[in-house]
C-alpha positions in Angstrom: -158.0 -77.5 39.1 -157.6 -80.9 38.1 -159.7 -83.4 39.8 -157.8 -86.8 40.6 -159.2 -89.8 41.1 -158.1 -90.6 44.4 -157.2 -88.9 47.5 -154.9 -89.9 50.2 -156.8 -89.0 53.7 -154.5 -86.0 53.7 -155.2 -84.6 50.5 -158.6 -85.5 51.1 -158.2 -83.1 54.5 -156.5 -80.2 53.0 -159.6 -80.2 49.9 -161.7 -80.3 52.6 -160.4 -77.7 55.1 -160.5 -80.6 58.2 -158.2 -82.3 60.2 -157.0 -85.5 58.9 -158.5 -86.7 62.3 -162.3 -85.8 60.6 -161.4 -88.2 57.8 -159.8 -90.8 59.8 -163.2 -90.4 62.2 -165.5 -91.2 59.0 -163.6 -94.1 57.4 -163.4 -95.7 61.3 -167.0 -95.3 61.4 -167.4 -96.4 58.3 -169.1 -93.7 56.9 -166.3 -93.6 54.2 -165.0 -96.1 51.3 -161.8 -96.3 51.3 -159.9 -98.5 48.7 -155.7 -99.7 48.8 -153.6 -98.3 46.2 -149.8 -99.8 46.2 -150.4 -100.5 49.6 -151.5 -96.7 50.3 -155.1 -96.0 52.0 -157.1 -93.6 49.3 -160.5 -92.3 49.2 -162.1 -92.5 45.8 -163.1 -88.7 44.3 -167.3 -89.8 45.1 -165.8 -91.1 48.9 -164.3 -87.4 49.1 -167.7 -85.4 48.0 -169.7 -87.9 50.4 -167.0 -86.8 53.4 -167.6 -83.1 52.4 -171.3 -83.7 52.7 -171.0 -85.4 56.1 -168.4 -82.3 56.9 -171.0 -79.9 56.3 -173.7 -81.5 58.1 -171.5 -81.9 61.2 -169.1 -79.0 61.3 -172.0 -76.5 59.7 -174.8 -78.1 61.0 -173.8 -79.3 64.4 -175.0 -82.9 63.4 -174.0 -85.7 65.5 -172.5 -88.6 63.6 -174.9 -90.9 64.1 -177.1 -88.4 62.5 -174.4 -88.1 59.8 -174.5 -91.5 59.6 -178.5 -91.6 59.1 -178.4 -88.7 56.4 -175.9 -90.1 54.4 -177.7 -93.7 54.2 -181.0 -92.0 53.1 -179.0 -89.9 50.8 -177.7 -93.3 49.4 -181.4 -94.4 49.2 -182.4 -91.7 47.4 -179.8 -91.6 44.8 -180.3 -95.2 44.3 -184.1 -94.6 43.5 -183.1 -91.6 41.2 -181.4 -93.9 39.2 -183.4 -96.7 39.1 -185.5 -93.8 38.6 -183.6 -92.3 35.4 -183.2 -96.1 33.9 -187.1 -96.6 34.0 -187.5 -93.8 32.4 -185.1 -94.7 29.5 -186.6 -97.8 29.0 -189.9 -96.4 28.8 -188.8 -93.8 25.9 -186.9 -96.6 24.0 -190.4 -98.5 24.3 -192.0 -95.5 23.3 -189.9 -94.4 19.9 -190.0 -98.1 19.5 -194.0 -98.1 19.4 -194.2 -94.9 17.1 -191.5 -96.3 14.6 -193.8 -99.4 14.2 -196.7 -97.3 14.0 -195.4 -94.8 11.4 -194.3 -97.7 9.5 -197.8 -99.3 9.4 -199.4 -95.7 8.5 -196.6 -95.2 5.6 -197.3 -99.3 4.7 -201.4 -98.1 4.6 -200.9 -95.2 2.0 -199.0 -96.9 -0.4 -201.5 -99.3 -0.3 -203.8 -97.2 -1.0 -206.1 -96.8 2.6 
């Protein structure tokens, strides 16, 4: 199946197996993103994984949804932190290959020198 990149709150339903009520619910409470496409309400494809998270933690889980609403900020937290996480990280290995590169450079420089 071909993923789009946005969903109308219908299709975004019918992925989901929920009323188009559920999505409606979420997007009133804010819980969903929604953006305007030639005039059309549509749920970008990450606003449609977060809805099927928050379905499964209230239709699975019998979760209220201010706990939904709780879960899903700290779920936001902590994939914020994973990638400021992740970009640390990157920076650190760049500084790291940058730092052996100038060391192997001063250790080739020493034996042609003759040290």
């Amino acid at each position: 199946m071909r993923k789009r990149k946005y969903y109308t709150p219908d299709q975004a339903a019918e992925l989901l197996g929920v009323g188009r009520d559920v999505i409606e619910t979420f997007i009133e409470r804010e819980l969903l993103d929604f953006v305007r496409r030639r005039g059309d309400l549509v749920l970008p494809l990450e606003q449609v994984e977060r809805a099927k998270v928050a379905c499964t933690l209230s239709e699975e889980l019998g979760v209220n949804l201010a706990g939904v609403e709780v879960a899903l900020h700290l779920r936001d937290k902590l994939i914020s932190q994973q990638e400021a996480m992740l970009e640390f990280v990157d920076r650190m290995m760049k500084m790291f290959n940058e730092e052996i590169d100038r060391i192997e450079k001063g250790l080739d420089r020493d034996v042609l020198d003759g040290e």
